[in-house]
C-alpha positions in Angstrom: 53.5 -16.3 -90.9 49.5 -16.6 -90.5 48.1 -14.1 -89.6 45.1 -14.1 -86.8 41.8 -12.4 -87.4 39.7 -11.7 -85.2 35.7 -13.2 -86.5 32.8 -12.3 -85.1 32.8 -15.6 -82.7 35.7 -14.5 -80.9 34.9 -10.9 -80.7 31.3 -12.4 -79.0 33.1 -14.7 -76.6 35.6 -11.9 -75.6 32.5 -9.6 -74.9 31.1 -12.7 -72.4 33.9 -12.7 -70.9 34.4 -9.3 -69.9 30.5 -9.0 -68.5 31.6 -12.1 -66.1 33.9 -9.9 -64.5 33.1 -8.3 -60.8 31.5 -4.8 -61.4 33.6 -2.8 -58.9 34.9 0.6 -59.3 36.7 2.5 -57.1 36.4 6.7 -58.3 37.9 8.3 -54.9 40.0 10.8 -53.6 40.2 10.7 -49.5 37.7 13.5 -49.2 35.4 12.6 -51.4 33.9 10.3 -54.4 32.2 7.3 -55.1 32.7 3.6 -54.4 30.8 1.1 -55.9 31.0 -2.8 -55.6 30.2 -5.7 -53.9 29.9 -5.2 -50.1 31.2 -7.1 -47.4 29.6 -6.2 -43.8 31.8 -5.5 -40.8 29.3 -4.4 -38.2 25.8 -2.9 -38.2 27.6 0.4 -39.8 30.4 -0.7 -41.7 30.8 -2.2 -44.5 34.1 -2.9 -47.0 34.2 -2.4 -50.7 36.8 -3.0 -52.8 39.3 -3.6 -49.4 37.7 0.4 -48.3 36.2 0.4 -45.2 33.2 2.5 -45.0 31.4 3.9 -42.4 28.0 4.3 -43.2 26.8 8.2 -42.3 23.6 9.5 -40.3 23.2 6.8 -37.7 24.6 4.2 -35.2 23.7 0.5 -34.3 25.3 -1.4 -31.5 28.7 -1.9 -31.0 30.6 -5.2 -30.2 29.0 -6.9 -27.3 26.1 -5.1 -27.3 23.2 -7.5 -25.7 19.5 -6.9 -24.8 18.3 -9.5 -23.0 19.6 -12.7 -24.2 19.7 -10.9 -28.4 23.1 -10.4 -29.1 22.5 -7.4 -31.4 25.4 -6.2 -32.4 25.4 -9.6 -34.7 21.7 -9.1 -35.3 22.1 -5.4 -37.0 25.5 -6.5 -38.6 23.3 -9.6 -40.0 20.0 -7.5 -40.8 22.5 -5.3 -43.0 24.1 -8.1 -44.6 21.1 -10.1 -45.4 19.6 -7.2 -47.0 22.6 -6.2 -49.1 22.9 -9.9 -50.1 24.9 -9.8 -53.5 23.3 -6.4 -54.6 25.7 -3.8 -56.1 26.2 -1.3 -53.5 27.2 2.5 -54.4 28.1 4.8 -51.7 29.0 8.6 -51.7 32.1 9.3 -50.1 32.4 12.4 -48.3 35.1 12.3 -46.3 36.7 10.0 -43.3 36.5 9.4 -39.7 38.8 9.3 -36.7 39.8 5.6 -37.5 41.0 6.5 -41.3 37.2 4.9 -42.8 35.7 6.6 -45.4 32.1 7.7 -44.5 30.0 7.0 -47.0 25.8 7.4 -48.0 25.4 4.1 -49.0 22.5 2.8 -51.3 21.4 -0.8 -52.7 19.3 -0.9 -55.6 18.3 2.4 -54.6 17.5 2.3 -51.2 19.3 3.7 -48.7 21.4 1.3 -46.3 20.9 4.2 -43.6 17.3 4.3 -43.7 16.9 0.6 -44.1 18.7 -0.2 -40.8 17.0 2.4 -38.8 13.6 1.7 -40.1 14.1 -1.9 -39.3 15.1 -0.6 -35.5 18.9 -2.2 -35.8 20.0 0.9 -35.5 19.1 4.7 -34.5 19.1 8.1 -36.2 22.5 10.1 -35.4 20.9 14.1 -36.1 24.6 15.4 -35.5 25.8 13.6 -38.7 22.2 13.1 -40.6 20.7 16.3 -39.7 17.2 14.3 -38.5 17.5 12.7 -41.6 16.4 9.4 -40.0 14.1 10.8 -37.5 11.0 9.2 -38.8 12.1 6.1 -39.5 13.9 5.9 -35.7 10.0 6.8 -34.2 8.3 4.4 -36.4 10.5 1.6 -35.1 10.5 2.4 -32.0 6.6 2.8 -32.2 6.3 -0.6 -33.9 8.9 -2.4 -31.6 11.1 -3.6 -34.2 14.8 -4.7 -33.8 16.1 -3.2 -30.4 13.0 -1.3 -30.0 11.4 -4.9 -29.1 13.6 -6.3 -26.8 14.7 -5.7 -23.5 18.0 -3.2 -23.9 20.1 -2.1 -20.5 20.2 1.8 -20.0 23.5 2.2 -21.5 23.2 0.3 -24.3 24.3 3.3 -26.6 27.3 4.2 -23.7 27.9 7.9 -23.0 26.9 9.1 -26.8 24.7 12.3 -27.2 22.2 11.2 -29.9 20.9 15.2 -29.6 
């Protein structure tokens, strides 16, 4: 019998091999942990890793149907959020689940958090029951600067009967 040994070739192209594959790791326990992969966007505040929905903590954008004016924007903030994810490893902290069974998640690309992003952009508003005023700035600066719905011609209920106090 002939034996196989492994050269230094075949070590390399084993190495390759292994980089090519998707960096996603799932390190979670339903209360807690982290998730980190490529993200898939659901709506301006959800997103899916790994086959985890996630909802993103601290704020809220526009729910299904959502129009101002003639802007559908609950597709806007859901493609806002997706364009600036792109392909970009996303890591989120995991700190517990909502009513619906998601895991809520502070979510960052590159660094940057996907919270901050969307309200600074005006896709989305600061939630201070769940961010603590986290977002507060960024919320006035939009709105100040007339960016995303902050710009457009939005009905009274857009947000529906939520307390954003």
């Amino acid at each position: 019998m002939r034996r196989v040994v492994p050269t230094v070739k075949w070590i390399g192209f084993l190495l390759a091999v292994a980089a090519c594959q998707p960096t996603t790791s799932v390190i979670s326990k339903d209360d807690g942990g982290q998730l980190v992969g490529t993200a898939s966007v659901i709506d301006g505040d959800t997103i899916e890793i790994h086959g985890k929905r996630i909802r993103l903590n601290g704020f809220d954008s526009p729910e299904r149907g959502s129009i101002c004016g003639s802007v559908n924007v609950y597709k806007e903030a859901a493609f806002a959020l997706s364009d600036f994810i792109g392909q970009r490893t996303v890591v989120c902290d995991i700190s517990g689940k909502d009513r619906y069974d998601r895991s809520i998640g502070d979510c960052k690309a590159d660094g940057k958090s996907l919270a901050e992003f969307m309200v600074s952009e005006g896709w989305a508003r600061d939630w201070p029951r769940y961010s603590r005023g986290a977002y507060a700035d960024e919320e006035r600066r939009a709105r100040g600067a007339h960016r995303g719905i902050w710009g457009l011609d939005c009905p009274e209920d857009l947000w529906g009967d939520r307390n954003y106090d």
